[in-house]
Kinemage of the C-alpha trace (Angstrom):
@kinemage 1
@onewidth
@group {chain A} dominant
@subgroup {mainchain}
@vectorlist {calphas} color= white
{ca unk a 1} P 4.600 -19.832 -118.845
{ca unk a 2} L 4.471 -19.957 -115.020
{ca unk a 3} L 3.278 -22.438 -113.066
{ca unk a 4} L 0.510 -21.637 -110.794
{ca unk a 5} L 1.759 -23.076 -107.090
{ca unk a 6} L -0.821 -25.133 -105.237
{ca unk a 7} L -2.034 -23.339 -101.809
{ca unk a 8} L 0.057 -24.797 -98.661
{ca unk a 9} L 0.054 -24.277 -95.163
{ca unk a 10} L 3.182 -25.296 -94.423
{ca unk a 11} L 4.967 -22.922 -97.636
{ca unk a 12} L 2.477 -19.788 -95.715
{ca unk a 13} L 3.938 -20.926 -92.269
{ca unk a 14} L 7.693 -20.485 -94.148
{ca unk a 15} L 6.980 -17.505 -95.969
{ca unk a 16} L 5.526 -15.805 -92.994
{ca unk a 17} L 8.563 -16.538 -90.819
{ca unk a 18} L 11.352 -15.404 -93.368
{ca unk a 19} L 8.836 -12.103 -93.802
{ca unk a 20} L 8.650 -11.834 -90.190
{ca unk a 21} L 12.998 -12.498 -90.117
{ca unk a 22} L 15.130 -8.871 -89.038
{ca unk a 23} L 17.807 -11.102 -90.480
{ca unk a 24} L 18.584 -12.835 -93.861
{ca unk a 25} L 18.032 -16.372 -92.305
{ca unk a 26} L 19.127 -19.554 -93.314
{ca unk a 27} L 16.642 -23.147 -94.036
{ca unk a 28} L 17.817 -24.062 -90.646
{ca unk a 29} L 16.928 -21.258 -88.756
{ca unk a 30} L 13.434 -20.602 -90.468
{ca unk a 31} L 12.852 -24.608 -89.281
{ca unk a 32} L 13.550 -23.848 -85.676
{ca unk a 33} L 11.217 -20.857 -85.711
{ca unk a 34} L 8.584 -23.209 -88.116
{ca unk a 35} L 8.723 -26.248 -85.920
{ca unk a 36} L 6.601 -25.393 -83.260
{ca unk a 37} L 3.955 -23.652 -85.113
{ca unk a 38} L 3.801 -26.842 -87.614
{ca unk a 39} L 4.440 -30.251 -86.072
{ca unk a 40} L 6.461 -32.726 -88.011
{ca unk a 41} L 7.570 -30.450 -90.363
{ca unk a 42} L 10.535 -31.454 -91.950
{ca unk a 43} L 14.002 -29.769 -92.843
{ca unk a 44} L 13.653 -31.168 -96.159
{ca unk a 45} L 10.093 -29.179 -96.258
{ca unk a 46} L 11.985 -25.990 -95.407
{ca unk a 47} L 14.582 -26.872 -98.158
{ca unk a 48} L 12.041 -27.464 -101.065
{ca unk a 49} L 9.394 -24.641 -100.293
{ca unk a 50} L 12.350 -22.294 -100.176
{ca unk a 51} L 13.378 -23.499 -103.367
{ca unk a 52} L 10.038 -23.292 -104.962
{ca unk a 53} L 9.219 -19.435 -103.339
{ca unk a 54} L 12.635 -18.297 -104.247
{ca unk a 55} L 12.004 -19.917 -108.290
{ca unk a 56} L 8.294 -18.556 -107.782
{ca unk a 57} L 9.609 -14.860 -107.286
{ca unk a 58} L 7.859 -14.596 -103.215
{ca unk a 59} L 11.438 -14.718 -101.516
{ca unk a 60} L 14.981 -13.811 -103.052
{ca unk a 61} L 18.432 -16.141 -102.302
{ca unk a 62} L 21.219 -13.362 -101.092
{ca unk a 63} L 23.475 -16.114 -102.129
{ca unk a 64} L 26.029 -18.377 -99.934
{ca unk a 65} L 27.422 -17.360 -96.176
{ca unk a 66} L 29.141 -19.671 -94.335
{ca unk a 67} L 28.044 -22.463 -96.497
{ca unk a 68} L 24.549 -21.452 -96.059
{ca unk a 69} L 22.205 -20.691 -98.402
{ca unk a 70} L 20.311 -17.188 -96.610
{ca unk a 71} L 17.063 -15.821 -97.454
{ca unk a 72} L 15.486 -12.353 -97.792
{ca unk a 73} L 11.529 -12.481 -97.747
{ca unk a 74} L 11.860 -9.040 -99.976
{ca unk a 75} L 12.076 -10.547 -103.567
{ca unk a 76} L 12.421 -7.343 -105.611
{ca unk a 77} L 15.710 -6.647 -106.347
{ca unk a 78} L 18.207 -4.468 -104.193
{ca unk a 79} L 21.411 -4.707 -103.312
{ca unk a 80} L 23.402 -5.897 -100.060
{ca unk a 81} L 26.353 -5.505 -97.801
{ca unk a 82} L 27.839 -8.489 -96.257
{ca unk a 83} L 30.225 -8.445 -93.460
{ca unk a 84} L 32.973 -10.333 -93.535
{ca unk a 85} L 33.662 -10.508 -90.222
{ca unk a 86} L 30.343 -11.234 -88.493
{ca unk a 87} L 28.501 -12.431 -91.783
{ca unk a 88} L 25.592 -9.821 -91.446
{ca unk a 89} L 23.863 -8.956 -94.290
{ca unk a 90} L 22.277 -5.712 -94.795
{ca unk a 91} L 19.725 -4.335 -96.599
{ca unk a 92} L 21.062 -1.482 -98.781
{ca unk a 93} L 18.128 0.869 -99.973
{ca unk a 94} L 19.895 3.853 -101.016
{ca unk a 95} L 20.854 2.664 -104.519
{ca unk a 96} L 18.306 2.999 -106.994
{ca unk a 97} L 16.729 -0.204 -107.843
{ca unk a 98} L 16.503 0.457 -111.672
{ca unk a 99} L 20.094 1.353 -112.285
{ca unk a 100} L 20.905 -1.120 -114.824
{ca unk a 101} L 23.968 -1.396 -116.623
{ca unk a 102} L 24.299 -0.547 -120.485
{ca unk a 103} L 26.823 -3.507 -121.813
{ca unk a 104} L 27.238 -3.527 -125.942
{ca unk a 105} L 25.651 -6.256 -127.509
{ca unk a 106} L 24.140 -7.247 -124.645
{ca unk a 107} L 20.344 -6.665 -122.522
{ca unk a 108} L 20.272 -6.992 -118.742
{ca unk a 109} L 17.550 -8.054 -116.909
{ca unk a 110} L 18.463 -8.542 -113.516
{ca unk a 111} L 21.289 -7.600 -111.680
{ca unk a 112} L 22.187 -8.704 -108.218
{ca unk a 113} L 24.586 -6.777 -106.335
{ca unk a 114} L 26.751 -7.756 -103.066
{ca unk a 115} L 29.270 -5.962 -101.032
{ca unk a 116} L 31.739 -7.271 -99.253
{ca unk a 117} L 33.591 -4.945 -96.280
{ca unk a 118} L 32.822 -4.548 -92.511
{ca unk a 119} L 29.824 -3.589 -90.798
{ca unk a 120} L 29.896 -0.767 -88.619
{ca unk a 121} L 30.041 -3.168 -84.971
{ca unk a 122} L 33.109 -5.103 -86.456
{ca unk a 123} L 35.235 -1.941 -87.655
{ca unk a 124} L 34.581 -0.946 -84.433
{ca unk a 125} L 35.547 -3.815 -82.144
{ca unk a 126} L 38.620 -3.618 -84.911
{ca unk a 127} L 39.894 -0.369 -83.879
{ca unk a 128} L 39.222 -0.966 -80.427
{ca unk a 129} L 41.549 -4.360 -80.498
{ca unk a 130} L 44.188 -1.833 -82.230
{ca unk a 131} L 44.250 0.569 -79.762
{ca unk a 132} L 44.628 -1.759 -77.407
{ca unk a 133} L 47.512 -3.324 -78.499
{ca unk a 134} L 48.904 0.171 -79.078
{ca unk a 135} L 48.743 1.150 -75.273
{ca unk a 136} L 49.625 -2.196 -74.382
{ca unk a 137} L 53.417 -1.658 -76.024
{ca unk a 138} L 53.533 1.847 -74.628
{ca unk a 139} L 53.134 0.736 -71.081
{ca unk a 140} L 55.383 -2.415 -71.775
């Protein structure tokens, strides 16, 4: 049986910010962008009311970056890349949600799915630090 959570502003302030986020933010960034809009708002705030939304099903953990817990204001399932470069994470949409493993003597009921790899930017600024070096011994 679930809880019914008590109407807050400050939890509405939070949950509209990580919505509003282009990003899968952190507790620390969602209280710099909170602050100002809510005066004397607390990092420990941020901390709870993220715990309670993520436990409440309105926001979903992507897990640990950096030693950072980061956010995604989407809460249904789907999976993501992170970069291990940059530590981006991306949305990936193209895998169907409902694809759920069949495991003998055993019933899924949620996965959650991470990739690891490079994003696009850093593959790039990779190769371009290759070639570099490449026409750099050339010359020399």
């Amino acid at each position: 049986m679930r809880k019914t959570l008590v109407n807050s502003k400050k939890r509405d302030e939070i949950l509209k910010v990580l919505r509003s986020a282009k990003s899968h933010p952190g507790a620390r960034w969602i209280y710099e962008q909170v602050k100002p809009r809510v005066p004397g708002i607390a990092l420990g705030t941020v901390y709870r009311n993220m715990k309670i939304c993520r436990d409440a099903g309105l926001a979903a953990s992507v897990g640990v970056i950096n030693n950072e817990e980061r956010f995604d204001g989407i809460a249904e399932p789907h999976p993501h890349a992170v970069c291990t470069k940059c530590r981006k994470i991306i949305d990936i949409e193209e895998m169907p949600k409902t694809a759920y493993l069949s495991l003998k003597g055993f019933t899924v009921d949620k996965r959650r799915t991470i990739f690891y790899g490079n994003c696009t930017k850093c593959q790039h600024k990779n190769l371009t630090g290759r070639l570099g070096q490449l026409l750099n011994r050339q010359i020399n």
